[in-house]
N, C-alpha and C positions, 0 to 999 in steps of 0.2 A: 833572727835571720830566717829567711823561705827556704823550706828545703823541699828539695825534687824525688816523690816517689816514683817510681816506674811500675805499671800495672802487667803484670806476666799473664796475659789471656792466652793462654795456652791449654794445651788439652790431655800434656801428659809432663812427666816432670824433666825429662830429657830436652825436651826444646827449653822448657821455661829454664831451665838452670842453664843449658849452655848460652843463652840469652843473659842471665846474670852475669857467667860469667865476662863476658864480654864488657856489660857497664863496671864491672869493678874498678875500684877508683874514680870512678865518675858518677855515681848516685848513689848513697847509701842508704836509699832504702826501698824494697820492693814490695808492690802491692799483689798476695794470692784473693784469689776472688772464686764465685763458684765454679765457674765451669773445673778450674784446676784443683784446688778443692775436694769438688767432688768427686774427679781420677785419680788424686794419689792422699788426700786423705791429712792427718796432721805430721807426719811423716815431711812434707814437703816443706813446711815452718822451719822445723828443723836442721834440712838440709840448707836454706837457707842461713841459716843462723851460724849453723857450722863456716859457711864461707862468708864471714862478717857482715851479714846485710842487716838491718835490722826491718821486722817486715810488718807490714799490716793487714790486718784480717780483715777482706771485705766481704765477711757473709749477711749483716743489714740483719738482725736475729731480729723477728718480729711474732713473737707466739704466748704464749699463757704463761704469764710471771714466772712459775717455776721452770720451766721448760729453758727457759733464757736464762735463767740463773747458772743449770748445770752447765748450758750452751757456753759461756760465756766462762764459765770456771775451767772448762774443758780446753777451750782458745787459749786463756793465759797459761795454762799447765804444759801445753804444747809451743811457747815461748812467743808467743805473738806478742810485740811490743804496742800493738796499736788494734783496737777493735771497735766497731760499730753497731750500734744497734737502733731502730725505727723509733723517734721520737713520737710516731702516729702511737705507739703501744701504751704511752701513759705514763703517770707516776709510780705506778705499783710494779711496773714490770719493769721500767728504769733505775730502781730500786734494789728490786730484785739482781738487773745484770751487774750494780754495785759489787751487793752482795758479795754475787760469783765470783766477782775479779779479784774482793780484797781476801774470798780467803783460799783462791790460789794462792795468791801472794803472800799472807801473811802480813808481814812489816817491812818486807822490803820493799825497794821503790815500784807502784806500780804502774802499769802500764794504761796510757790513752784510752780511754769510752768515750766517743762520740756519738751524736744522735744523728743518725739521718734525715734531713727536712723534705724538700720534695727533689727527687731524682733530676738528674742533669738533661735526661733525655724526654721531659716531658716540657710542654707549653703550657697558654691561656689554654686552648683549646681540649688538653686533657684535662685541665687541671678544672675544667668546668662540668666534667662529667662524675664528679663527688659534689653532690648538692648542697649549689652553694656556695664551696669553697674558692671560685673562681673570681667570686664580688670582692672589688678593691684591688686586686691585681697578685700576684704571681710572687713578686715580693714580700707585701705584706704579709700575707701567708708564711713564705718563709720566715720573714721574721718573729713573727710569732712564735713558728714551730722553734727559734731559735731561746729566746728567750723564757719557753718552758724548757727545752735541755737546760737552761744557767740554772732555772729554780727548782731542778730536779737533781744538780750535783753532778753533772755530766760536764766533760773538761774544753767540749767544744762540740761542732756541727759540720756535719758534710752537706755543701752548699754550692753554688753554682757562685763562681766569681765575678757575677752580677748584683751579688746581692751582700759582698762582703765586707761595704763600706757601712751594709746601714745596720750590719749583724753588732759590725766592732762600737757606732755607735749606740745603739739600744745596750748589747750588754757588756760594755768594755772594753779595752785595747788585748785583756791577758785572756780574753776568751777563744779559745781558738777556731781558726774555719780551718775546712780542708774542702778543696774545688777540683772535683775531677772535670771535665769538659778545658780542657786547655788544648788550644790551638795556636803555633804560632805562626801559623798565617793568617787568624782571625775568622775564618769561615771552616765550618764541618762540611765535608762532604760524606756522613757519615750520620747513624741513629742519633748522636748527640744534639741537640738544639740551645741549649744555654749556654754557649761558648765567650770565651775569655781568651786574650792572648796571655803568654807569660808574663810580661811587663805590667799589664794592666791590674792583673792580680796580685802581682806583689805589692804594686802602690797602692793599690787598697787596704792592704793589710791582710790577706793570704799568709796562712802560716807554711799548709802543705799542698802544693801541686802534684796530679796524680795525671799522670803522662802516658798514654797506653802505645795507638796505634802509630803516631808522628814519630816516632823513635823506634819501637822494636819491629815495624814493618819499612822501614828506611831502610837505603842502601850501606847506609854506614852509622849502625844505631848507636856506637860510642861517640861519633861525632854530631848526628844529630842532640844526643843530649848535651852535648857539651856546649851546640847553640841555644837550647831552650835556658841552659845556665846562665849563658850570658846573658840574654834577654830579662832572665829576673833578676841579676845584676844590674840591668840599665834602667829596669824597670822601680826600681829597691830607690 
């Protein structure tokens, strides 16, 4: 079943937690990313965690293998159930944020590594200023970038829900995507450009949708998520 992250772009942890509080009961799980992150630090994981959410670390670690390792050992030690890291980085450094995560964890169960493919908010037309990488289309790319996360031991990919039907078939149904660009009106008004409704992502096979501005800048942000739930109910 799809489950609905909610992205807390915020700037300090007062707003983004009284905004949790608000969806409890209604999404169990929230996404910290940099901006917030960077104000209050792993601290904020935490505080999360305390009021039962279970949350994902969107910091995208992309640097010199060991650098991502402690990164990455540091994230799960601060209880992030879910973390990401830049597929662009390689085998050695994808390895490496293994590493990091299995031995926070030790033997208990651990937590989600995904590989970044290419960002939601980019096109053809970025994606043509890395030489090269724009021949054959925007997809392929991705897929590719998807299919070296499977043969690097990585548990899934954060992907644009454009491209989640051709991830599940190149590397399987139990691989995971996770698609932030979800719209459910179908169009961005907004930096994102690879948009997906809710519906459509789930019938894809979408594991995690990551819900930022249509919800926690709504008039009524419990009930807006409560329609985007529906929609991957109708969508499922």
């Amino acid at each position: 079943m799809s489950e609905l992250v909610v992205a807390l772009d915020y700037p300090d942890a007062r707003s983004a937690l009284d905004m949790a509080r608000t969806l409890r009961g209604t999404a169990a799980w929230m996404k910290v990313g940099l901006e917030l992150y960077c104000a209050e630090g792993p601290g904020m994981v935490r505080q999360l965690k305390d009021l039962g959410f279970s949350v994902f670390l969107d910091l995208k670690f992309f640097d010199i293998p060991n650098t991502v390792r402690g990164a990455v050992r540091s994230a799960v030690r601060a209880g992030a159930d879910m973390v990401n890291v830049h597929t662009l980085g390689g085998r050695r450094m994808v390895e490496a944020a293994i590493e990091g995560r299995d031995e926070a964890k030790g033997s208990g169960a651990k937590p989600l590594l995904l590989g970044v493919t290419i960002l939601t908010s980019m096109d053809h037309e970025d994606l043509g200023l890395i030489g090269g990488a724009g021949e054959g289309g925007i997809g392929n790319v991705v897929i590719d970038l998807a299919q070296r996360a499977k043969a690097y031991y990585l548990d899934g990919v954060v992907c644009s829900g454009l491209e989640v039907a051709g991830i599940k078939q190149a590397c399987g149904s139990a691989f995971l995507c996770l698609t932030p660009g979800i719209r459910p009106g179908g169009e961005s008004g907004d930096d994102q450009r690879r948009v997906v409704t809710p519906g459509q992502a789930v019938a894809d096979g979408s594991n995690f949708l990551v819900v930022g501005r249509p919800i926690t800048q709504a008039a009524d942000p419990a009930g807006a998520a409560l329609q985007v739930l529906e929609q991957m109910t109708r969508g499922a």
